[in-house]
ROPA-248580 format. One record per residue (C-alpha): x, y, z. Coordinates in steps of 0.05 Angstrom, whole numbers. Layout:
BEGIN
    east   north      up
       X       Y       Z
...
//
This chain:
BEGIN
    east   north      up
    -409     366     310
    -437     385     246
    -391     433     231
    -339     383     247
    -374     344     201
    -378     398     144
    -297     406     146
    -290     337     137
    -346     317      78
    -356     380      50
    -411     442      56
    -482     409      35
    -490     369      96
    -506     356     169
    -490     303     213
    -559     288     231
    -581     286     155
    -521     239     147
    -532     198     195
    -602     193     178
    -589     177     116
    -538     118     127
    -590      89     181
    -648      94     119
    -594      55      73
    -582       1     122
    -656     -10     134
    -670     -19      57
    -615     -59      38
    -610    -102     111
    -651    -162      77
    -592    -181      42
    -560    -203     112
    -608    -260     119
    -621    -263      41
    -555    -277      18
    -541    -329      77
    -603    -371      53
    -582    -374     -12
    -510    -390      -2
    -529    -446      43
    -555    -485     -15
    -487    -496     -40
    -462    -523      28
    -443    -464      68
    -451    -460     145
    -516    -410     152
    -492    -375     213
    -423    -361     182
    -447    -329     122
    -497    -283     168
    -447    -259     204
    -391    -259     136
    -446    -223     104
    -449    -162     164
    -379    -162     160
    -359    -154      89
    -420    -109      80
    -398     -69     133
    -320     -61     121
    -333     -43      45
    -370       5      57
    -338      40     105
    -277      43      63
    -321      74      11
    -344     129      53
    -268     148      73
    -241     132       4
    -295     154     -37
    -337     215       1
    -402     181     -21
    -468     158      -4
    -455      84     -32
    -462      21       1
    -433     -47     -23
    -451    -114       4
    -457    -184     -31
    -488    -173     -99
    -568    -210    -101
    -563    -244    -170
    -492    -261    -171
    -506    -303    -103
    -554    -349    -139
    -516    -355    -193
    -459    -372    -148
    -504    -424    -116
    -554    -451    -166
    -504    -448    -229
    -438    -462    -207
    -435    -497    -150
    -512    -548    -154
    -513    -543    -230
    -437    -550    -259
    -417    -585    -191
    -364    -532    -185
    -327    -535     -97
    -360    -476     -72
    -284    -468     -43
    -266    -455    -132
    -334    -416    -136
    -305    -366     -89
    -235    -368    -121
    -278    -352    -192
    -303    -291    -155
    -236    -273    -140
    -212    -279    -210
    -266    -240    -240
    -259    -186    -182
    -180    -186    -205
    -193    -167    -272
    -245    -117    -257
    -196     -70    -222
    -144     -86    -275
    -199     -51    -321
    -204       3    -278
    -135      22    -264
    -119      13    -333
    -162      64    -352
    -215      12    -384
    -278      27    -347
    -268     113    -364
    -264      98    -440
    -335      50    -424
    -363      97    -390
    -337     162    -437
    -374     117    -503
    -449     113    -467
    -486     178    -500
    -505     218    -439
    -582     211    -454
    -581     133    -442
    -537     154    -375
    -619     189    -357
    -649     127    -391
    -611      72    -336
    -631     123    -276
    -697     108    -304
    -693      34    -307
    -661      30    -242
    -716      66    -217
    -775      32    -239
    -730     -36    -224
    -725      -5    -150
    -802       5    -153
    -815     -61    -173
    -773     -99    -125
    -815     -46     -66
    -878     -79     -97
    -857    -155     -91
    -831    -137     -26
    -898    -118      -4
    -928    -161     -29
    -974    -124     -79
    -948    -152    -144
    -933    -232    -139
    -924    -284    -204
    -973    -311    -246
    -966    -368    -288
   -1010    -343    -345
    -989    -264    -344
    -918    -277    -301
    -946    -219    -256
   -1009    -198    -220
   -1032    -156    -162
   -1050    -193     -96
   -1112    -195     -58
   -1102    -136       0
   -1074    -167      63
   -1055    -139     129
    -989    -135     117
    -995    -105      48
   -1044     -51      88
    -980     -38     130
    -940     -24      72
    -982      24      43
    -997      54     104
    -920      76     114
    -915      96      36
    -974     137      53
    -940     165     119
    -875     175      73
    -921     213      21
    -948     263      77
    -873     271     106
    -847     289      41
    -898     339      28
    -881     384      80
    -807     371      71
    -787     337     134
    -721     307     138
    -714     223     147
    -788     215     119
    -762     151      91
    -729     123     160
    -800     147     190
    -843     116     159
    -788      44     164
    -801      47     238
    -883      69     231
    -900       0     186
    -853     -44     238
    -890     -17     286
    -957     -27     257
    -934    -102     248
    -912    -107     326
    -981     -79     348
   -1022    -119     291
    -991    -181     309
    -950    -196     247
    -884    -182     275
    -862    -206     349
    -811    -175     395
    -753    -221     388
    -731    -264     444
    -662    -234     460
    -626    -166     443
    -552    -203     427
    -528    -259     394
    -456    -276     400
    -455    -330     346
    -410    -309     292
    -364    -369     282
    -341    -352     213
    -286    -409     213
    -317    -458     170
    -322    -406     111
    -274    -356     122
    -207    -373      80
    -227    -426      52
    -225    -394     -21
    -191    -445     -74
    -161    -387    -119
    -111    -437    -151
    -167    -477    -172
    -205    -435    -208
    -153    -421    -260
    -171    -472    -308
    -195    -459    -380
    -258    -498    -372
    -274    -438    -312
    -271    -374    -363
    -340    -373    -387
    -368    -368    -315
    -310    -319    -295
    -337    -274    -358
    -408    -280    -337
    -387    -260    -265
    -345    -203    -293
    -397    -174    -344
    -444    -167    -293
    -404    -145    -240
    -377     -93    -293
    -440     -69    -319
    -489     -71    -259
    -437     -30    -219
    -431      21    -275
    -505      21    -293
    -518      28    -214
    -466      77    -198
    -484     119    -263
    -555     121    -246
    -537     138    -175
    -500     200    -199
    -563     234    -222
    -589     230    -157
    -528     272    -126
    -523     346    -144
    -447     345    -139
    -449     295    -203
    -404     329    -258
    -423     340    -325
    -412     278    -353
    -462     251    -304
    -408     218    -256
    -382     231    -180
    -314     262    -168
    -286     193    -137
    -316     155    -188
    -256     114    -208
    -244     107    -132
    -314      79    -121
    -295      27    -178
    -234       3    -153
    -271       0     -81
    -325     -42    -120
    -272     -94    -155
    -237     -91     -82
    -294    -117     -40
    -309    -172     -82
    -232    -197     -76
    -244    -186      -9
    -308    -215       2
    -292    -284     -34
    -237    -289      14
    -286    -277      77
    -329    -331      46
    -372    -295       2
    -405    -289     -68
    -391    -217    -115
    -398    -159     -69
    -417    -103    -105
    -449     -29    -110
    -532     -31     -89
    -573      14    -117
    -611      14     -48
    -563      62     -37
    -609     119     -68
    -666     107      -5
    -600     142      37
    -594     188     -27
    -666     211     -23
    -657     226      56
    -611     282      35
    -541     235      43
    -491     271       3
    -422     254      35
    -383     181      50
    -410     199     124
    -473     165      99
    -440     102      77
    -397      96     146
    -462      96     185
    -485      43     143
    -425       5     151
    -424      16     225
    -491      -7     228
    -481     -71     190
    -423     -82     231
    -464     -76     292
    -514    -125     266
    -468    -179     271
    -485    -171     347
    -562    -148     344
    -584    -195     291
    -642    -226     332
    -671    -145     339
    -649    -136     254
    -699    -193     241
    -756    -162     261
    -758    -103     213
    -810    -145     151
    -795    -129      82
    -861    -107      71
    -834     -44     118
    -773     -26      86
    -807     -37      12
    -842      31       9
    -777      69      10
    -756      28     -50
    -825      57     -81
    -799     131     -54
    -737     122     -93
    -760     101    -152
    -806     153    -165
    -756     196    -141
    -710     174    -197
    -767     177    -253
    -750     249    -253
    -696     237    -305
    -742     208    -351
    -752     290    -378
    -681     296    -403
    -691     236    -459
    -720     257    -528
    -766     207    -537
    -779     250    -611
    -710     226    -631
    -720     152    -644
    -643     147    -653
    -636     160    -573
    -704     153    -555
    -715      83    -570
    -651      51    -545
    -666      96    -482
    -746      60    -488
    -699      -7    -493
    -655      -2    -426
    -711      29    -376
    -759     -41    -404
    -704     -77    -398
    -679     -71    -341
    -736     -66    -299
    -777    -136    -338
    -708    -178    -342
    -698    -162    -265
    -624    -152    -289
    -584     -82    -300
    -534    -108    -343
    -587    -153    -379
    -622     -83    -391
    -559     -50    -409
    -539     -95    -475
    -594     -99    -502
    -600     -23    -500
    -519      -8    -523
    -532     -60    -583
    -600     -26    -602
    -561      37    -602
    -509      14    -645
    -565     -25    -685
    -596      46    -703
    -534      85    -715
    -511      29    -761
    -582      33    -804
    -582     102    -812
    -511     110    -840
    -477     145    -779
    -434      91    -763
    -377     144    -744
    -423     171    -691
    -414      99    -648
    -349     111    -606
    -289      61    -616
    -300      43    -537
    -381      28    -551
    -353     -22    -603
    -318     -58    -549
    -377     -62    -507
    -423     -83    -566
    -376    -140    -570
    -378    -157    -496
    -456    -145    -491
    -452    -200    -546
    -407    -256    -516
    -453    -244    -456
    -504    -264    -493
    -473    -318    -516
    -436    -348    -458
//
């Protein structure tokens, strides 16, 4: 099998380490399939369509990443854009969540016209390749953070926004599989990540915290009432562009920043930092959230919980087919899914971003003209909770510096473009 496996996804891998892998990205990134169904609901959406929607666009996309693409990515509906979605569009403006989804649609259209057309290279080509280290950074400590509120361990404050909790049992069984994760990793063994997943669920079974769930299958997944019901037509009204810009700036810019700092985690990046199917995992990206409006769903796009399967050693689009399978398969076993506490699954996001503080050496920090605009994106986009958030403000600091020290011809004619976007984001 794994040399099967090697002739199809290349020479650095194994099928167990794949498969691993793909099992450790589910497990991090799972949440969302309960997650995302909550917070659609509040704009009218049946809950138990949009769990089973959710498993089902998740798990398509990324399968047709991993064949498309060879890569360790995963896709599934985008945390952010799905509030937005619900809270902004659909409670706030009173916007049909039937035209919210055909907005989606829209802004997924004109993403993969960017891409095809060559848009998103020129972007990309502009970025200076030490900020490319800086947003592996950011995503990292972003990763980390999100681990931490998972836990538990940091919650809000309404004096300093953010404080550590009082130690609880649960937070114990957090730290007690980062610790197991810790000891795993020290004497190199393979799927520490996964390990130490099923070591804190298990703590929480025997402790009490978590119970056995009642039954192994459920066969609701009625996705009627949601699926088709997209009002594309609709949504191409004037008064809908600022929202379809918002959805396709972020969209744009997390998926780059994400898939950018991604690439430094995988050895077969090229030089400029990016995966050979890059442009393929783009038009994937734009594709799924087409796709995904039409199932019934908010932006799908790239997750950067995709670097937990990364860390296990997944290298290949085997990874992201196990995922996919997996989430697929949850549509069935979402009663045993439930079980697995967030507080288990956040240590790995703690794994990965230390794992991705590594790049942190290749930014000259002595260099204020790069170092501070690098300074700018990893704050950025770890305190604004946002990637592309983090992002403009660090390409317009850039810019900001270049401009004020007389070496305007050093900003690229594409980084002018995306200084204007960065500001109509703003803006809008």
């Amino acid at each position: 099998m794994s040399s099967t496996v090697k002739k199809l996804f290349g020479e650095k891998t194994g099928f167990t380490v794949e498969v691993i892998a793909g099992f450790t990205t589910f497990l991090t990134m799972a949440y969302i399939i309960l997650v995302n169904a909550d917070i659609l609901s509040a704009a009218g959406m049946d809950k138990t369509a949009l769990i089973a929607v959710t498993c089902l666009v998740s798990g398509i996309v990324t399968i047709a990443s991993g064949i498309y693409t060879n890569s360790p990515i995963a896709l599934a509906p985008g945390m952010g854009l799905n509030a937005y979605f619900a809270y902004t569009l659909v409670l706030n403006q009173g916007i049909s969540w039937q035209v919210a989804l055909g907005i989606v649609f829209v802004s997924g259209f004109i993403f993969l016209l960017v891409t095809l057309c060559g848009l998103r290279k020129m972007i990309v080509a502009a970025i200076p390749k030490e900020l490319l280290n800086a947003i592996a950074v950011g995503i990292g400590i972003f990763i980390a953070f999100m681990g931490l509120q998972n836990m538990g361990l940091v919650i809000d404050d309404p004096v300093t926004l953010v404080k550590s909790a009082p130690l609880t049992k649960t937070i114990m069984i957090g730290l007690a599989g980062l610790l197991l994760m810790i000891l795993l990793e020290l004497k190199k063994i393979k799927g520490s990540l996964l390990i130490g997943i099923f070591f804190a669920t298990f703590l929480s079974i025997l402790l009490g915290e978590v119970e056995l769930p009642k039954k192994v299958f459920s066969l609701e997944t009625n996705v009627s009432q949601i699926f088709g019901k997209i009002d594309i037509m609709g949504a191409l009204k004037i008064s809908f562009l600022a929202p379809i810009f918002a959805m396709l700036f972020i969209d744009l810019f997390d998926t780059i920043g994400s898939l950018l700092g991604l690439s430094q985690q995988i050895e077969t990046a090229d030089k400029g930092g990016e995966l050979p199917h890059m442009d393929r995992l783009y038009v994937i990206d734009a594709s799924a959230s087409m796709f995904g409006a039409v199932c019934g769903t908010s932006t799908t796009t790239t997750y950067v919980e995709s670097a937990s399967g990364i860390a296990s050693g997944g290298r290949t689009g085997l990874t992201s087919i196990v995922t996919g399978l997996l989430f697929l398969a949850a549509i069935l076993f979402i009663p045993v899914l439930a079980i697995v506490p967030r507080y288990a699954t956040a240590p790995a996001l703690l794994m990965v971003g230390f794992f991705m503080m590594s790049h942190i050496q290749k930014i000259d920090f002595n260099n204020l003209e790069i170092g501070f605009p690098s300074f700018i994106i990893i704050l950025m986009i770890s305190l604004s909770y946002s990637i592309s958030t983090g992002l403009a403000f660090g390409f317009l600091s850039y810019s900001s510096v270049k401009i004020f020290r007389g070496k305007i011809s050093e900003i690229k004619p594409a980084l002018w473009a995306i200084n204007l976007l960065c500001i109509l984001f703003f803006i809008v």
